[in-house]
N, C-alpha and C positions, 0 to 999 in steps of 0.2 A: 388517576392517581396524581392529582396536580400540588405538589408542596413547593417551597422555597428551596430544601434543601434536601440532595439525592447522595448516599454513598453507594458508590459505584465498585466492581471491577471491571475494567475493558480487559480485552483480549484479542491478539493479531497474530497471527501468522501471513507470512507475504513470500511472494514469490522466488526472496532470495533465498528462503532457507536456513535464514541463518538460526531461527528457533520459535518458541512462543513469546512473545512479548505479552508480558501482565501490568496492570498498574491500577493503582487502588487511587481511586480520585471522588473529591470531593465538589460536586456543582453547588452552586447558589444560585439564586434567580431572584432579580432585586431591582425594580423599577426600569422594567423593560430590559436589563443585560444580565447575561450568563458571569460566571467568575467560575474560576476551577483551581482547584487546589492537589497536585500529584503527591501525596504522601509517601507512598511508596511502589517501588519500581524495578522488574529487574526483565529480564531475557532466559531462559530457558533452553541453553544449544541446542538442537538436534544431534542424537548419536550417526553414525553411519546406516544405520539400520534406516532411520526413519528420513533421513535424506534420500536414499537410494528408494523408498519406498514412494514418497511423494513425489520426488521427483519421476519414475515410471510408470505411475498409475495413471498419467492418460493411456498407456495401453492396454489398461487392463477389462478383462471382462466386465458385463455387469454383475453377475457373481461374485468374483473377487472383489468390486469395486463396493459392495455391499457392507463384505466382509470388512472388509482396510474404511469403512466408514464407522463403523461400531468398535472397531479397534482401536481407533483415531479420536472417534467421541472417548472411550475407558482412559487413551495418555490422556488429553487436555483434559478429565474430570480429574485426574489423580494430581497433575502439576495445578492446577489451581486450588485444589484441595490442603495442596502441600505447601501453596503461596498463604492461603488462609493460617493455615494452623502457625506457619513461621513465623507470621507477623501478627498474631494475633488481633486477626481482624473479624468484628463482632457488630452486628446490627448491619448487613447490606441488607440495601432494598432490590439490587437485582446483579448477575452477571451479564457482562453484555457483550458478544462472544462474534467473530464475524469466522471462523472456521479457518477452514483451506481451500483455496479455490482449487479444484481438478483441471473442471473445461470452464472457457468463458468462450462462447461462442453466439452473440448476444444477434447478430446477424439471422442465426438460425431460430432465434425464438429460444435461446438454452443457455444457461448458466448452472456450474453446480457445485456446491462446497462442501466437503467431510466436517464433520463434527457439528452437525445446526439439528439434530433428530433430537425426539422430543425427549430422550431416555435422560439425555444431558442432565436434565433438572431435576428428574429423582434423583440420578445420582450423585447430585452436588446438593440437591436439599432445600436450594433455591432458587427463585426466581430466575429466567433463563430468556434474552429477549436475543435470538440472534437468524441467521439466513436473510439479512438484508438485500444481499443483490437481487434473489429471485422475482420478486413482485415487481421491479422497474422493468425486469425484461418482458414479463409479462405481459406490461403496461406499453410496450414496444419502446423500453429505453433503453440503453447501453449497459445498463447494469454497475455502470463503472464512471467516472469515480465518484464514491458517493463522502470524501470527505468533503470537498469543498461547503456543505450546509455549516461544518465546523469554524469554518477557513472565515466565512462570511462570520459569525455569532462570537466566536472567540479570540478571533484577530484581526478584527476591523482594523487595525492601525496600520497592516500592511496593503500596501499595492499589488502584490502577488504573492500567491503562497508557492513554493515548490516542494517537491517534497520526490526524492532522490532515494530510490529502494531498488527492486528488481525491476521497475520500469518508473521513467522520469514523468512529472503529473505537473499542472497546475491549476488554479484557480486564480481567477480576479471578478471583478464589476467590473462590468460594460450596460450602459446605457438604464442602469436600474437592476440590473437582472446579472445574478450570475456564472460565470462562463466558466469552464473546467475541460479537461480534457487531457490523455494520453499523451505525453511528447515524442518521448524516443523509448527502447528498452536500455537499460542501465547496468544496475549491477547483476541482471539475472545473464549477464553475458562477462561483463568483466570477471565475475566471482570463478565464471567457467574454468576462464584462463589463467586467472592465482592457483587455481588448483590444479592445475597442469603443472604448475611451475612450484607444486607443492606447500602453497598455502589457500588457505579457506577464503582471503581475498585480498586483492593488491593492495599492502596496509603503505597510507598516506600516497597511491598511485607513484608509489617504486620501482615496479615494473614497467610500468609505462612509459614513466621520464626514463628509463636504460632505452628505449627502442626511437625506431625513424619511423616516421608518415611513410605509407602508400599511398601516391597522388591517385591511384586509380584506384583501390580497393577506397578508398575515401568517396573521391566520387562518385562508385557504385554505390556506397551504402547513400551519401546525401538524396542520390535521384530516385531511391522507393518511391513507389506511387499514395503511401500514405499520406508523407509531409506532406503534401502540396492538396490533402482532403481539407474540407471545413469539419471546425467541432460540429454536432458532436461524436466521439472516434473512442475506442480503447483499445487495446491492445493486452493480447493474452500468450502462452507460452508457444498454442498452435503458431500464431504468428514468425511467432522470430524462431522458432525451429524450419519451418518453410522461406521464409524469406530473408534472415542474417546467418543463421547456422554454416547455411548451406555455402554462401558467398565468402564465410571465411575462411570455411576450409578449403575452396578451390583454388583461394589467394594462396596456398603456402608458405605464407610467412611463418614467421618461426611467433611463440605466444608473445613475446615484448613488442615485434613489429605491431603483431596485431592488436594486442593492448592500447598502444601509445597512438595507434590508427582510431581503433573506437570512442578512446576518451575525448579522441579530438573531434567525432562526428557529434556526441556527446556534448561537448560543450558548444556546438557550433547549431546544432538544433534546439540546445536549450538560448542560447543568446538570439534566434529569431523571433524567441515569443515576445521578449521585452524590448519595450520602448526605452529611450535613452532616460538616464539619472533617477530611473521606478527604485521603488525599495520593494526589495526580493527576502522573504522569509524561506527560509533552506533549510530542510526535514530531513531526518531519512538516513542511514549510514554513509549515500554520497557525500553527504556536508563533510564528512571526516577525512573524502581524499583533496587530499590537499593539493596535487595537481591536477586533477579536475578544477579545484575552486582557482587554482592559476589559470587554466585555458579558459573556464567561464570570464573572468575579468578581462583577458587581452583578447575576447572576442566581442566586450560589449561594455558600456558605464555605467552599467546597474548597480547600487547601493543592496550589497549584500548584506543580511543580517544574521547569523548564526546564533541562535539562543540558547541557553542554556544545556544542559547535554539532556535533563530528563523529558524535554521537549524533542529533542534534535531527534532520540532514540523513541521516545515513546509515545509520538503525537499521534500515531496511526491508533496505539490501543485508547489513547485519551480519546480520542473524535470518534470511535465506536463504540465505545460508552457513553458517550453525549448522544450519537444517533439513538440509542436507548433509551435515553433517558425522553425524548422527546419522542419517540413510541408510544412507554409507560404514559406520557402527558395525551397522545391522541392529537401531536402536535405532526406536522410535516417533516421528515427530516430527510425526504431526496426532492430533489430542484429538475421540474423537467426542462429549463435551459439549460442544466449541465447532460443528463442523458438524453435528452429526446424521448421520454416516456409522454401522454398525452395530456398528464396532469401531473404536478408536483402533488406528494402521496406520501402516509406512514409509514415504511417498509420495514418489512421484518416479522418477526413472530414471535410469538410472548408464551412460554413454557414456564406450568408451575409445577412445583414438588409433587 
């Protein structure tokens, strides 16, 4: 299905929780480059219901997990159904949907995301291209992250993309080819501790600037045995419930210390990946703390760029609806420099009404 021009919806869910992200975008394709157009755009909260669900269901049976899968595909068919009808949008060629991820455990040969079964697309009526990670792991790749094919096609003018959600990410070119990978986890750890302290998350990192550094709880976190891995790496919830969780509650600090501690490991892991005076494109609700974007600058002289907001919030559903659309093409849209898969490959699956 190779045209010019694709109307799209993407659709994300990420690790922070903070809801579904939808966005109704339009591609073009025009002597050799992509161009995209975000019409319209919004977020979707999460009730308490469905935080407290996602976020437990890696313990759950496979039973249950079956069930909170089919339950999970009925919410995100009804909110995209309900984004459709709001906006009166008419004539897509497909949704392009990446789920929730449960486990990512790409080591083991397994990754697995709620809402990618094939019911979706009856019940929505339309075309339905989504469960992209699965075939990279497959293919022995990481599964993770598979925007950067975006990173490369639709923002060639930066030097790095980063992109600041429930775990920090980036992408750049090296040598021809490439490069992406996992940094640190982000807000799927700060968000923890806003809500201790009785918000959904440290709005413009105000809790953080109230507290002091722990020189040692710092240091612990910098010497993980990850940072010091070569790409390619990702990082999933198992992770930092085994390996951060655990370190900051033995630290006792009160939530501010520890706040004002991770932000600063945070920005001290993302200022290793870049070289001096790069220009850094910043994604992702991180871009919006604001002292985060103060510790990234006095740790490093990178030319930060902050784009517009329906990018800064929405790029994740924009570049999985691009992963779509070059599905629908039978075009490449995962890079096996960035996963380690054994070939770069179409990923995902294509579900019709």
């Amino acid at each position: 299905m190779k045209k010019e021009s694709y109307h799209i919806i993407g659709v994300m869910s990420g690790t922070s929780l903070d809801g579904i992200d939808l966005a109704e975008i339009n591609f073009k394709y025009s002597e050799g480059k992509w161009d995209f157009e975000i019409i319209t755009a919004e977020t979707v909260p999460y009730s308490v219901f469905w935080r407290n669900e996602l976020k437990n269901a890696i313990q759950y049976s496979e039973v249950k997990l079956d069930r909170l899968d089919f339950k999970y595909t009925e919410k995100l068919c009804n909110e995209i159904l309900n984004f459709i009808k709001k906006n009166n949008i008419l004539e897509i060629d497909a949704i392009c949907s990446h789920g929730h991820t449960i486990f990512h455990q790409p080591e083991k040969g397994f990754t697995y995301q709620i809402g990618n079964i094939p019911r979706i697309a009856k019940m929505l009526g339309h075309t339905v291209v989504c469960d992209f990670r699965k075939q990279d792991v497959e293919l022995g790749g990481q599964g993770a992250p598979l925007v950067p094919i975006g990173d490369r096609m639709l923002f060639p003018e930066y030097d790095y993309c980063l992109n600041l959600g429930g775990f920090a990410n980036c992408s750049f070119e090296k040598n021809g080819k490439r490069i992406a990978f996992d940094i640190c986890p982000a807000n799927i750890v700060l968000n923890k501790y806003a809500e201790k302290l009785g918000k959904d998350f440290d709005e413009d990192g105000d809790f953080a600037r109230s507290g002091t550094i722990d020189d040692n709880l710092l240091r612990q976190l910098n010497s993980l045995k990850f940072y010091s891995e070569n790409p390619p790496k990702s990082l999933g919830v198992e992770w930092v419930n085994k390996f951060i969780f655990p370190v900051l509650t033995a630290s006792k600090l009160s939530e501010e210390n520890i706040l004002r501690t991770f932000t600063e490991h945070v920005a001290i892991q993302l200022a290793n990946q870049f070289p001096e005076k790069a220009s850094v494109l910043i994604t992702g609700g991180g871009a919006y703390n604001s002292f985060l974007m103060e510790r990234l600058k006095a740790n490093t002289s990178v030319e930060i760029k902050i784009p517009q907001p329906e990018i800064v919030e929405f790029k994740e559903a924009l570049v999985f609806g691009f992963l779509g659309v070059l599905k629908l093409r039978g075009e490449n849209n995962c890079l096996a420099s960035v996963t380690g898969a054994v070939r770069d490959h179409d990923s995902g699956k294509i579900f019709f009404p």
